[in-house]
C-alpha positions in Angstrom: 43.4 7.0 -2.6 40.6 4.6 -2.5 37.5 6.4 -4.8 34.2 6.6 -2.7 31.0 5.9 -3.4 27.8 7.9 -1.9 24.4 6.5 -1.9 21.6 8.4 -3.3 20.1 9.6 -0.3 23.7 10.6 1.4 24.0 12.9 -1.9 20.4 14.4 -1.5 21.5 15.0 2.1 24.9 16.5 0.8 23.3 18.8 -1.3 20.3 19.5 1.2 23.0 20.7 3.7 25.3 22.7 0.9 22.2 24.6 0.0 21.6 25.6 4.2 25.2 25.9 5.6 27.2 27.1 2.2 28.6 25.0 -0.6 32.6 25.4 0.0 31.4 24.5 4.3 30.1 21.7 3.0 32.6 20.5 0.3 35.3 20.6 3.1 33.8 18.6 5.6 33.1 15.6 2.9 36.4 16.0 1.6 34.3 16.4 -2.2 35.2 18.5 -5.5 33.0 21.5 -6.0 33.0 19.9 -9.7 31.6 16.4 -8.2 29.1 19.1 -5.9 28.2 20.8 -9.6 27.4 17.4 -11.5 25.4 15.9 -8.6 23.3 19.2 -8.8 22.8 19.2 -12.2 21.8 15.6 -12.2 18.9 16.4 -9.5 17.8 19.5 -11.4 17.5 18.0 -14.9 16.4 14.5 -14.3 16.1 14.7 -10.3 16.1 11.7 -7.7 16.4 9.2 -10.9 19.3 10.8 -12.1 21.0 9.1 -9.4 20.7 6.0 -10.6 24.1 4.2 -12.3 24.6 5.6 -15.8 21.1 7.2 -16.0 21.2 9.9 -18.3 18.3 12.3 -19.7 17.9 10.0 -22.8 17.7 6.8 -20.7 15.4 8.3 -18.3 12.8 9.5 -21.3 12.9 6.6 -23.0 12.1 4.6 -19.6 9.3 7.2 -19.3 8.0 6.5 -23.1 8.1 2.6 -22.2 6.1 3.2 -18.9 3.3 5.5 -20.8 2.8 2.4 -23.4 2.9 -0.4 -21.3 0.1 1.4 -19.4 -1.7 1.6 -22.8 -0.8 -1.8 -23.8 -2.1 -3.4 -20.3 -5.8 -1.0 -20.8 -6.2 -2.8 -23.9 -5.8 -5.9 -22.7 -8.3 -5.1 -20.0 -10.3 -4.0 -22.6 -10.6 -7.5 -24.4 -10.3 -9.0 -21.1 -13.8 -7.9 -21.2 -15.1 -7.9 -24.2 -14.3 -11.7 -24.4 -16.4 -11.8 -20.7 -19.5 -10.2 -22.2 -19.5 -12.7 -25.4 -18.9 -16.1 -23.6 -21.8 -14.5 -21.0 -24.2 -13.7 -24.0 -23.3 -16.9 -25.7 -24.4 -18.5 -22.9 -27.9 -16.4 -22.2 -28.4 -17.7 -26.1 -27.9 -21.6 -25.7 -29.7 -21.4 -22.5 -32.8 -19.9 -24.5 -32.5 -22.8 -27.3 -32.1 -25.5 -24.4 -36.0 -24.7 -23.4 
């Protein structure tokens, strides 16, 4: 038998309808293993709609959230200098413009 493959939001809906009609309803009429019905529950509990993703686990998705939170710092300091360098070329200019007259 050929192995099947759900998408993410046919496994929310899976899970959606398990919870509203009964799990073992629900398990027969997709033909699934309460043990695939278990892990896909777990997986939306613990990490939820990202834990969906191929091979996301809990330490993938942390570290993905710990590089999110410093390339957010990383592009405010850039914006930072960004501006700093603004403000000196603009009062280099105010002072050459003074020693022109």
């Amino acid at each position: 038998m050929e192995k099947r493959k759900f998408t993410k939001e046919e496994k929310l809906q899976i899970l959606k309808e398990a919870s509203l009609q009964g799990i073992q309803a629900t398990l027969d009429k997709h033909g699934l293993y309460p043990t695939t019905y278990s892990s896909w529950k777990k997986k939306l509990e613990t990490m939820g709609e990202a834990g969906f993703r191929h091979g996301m686990t809990p330490e993938h998705l942390k570290e993905i959230r710990r590089l999110e939170k410093e390339n957010e710092q990383l592009k405010l300091l850039l914006a930072e200098k960004e501006l700093e360098g603004r403000l000196k070329d603009e009062l280099l200019k105010k002072q050459h413009a003074w020693a022109k007259k």
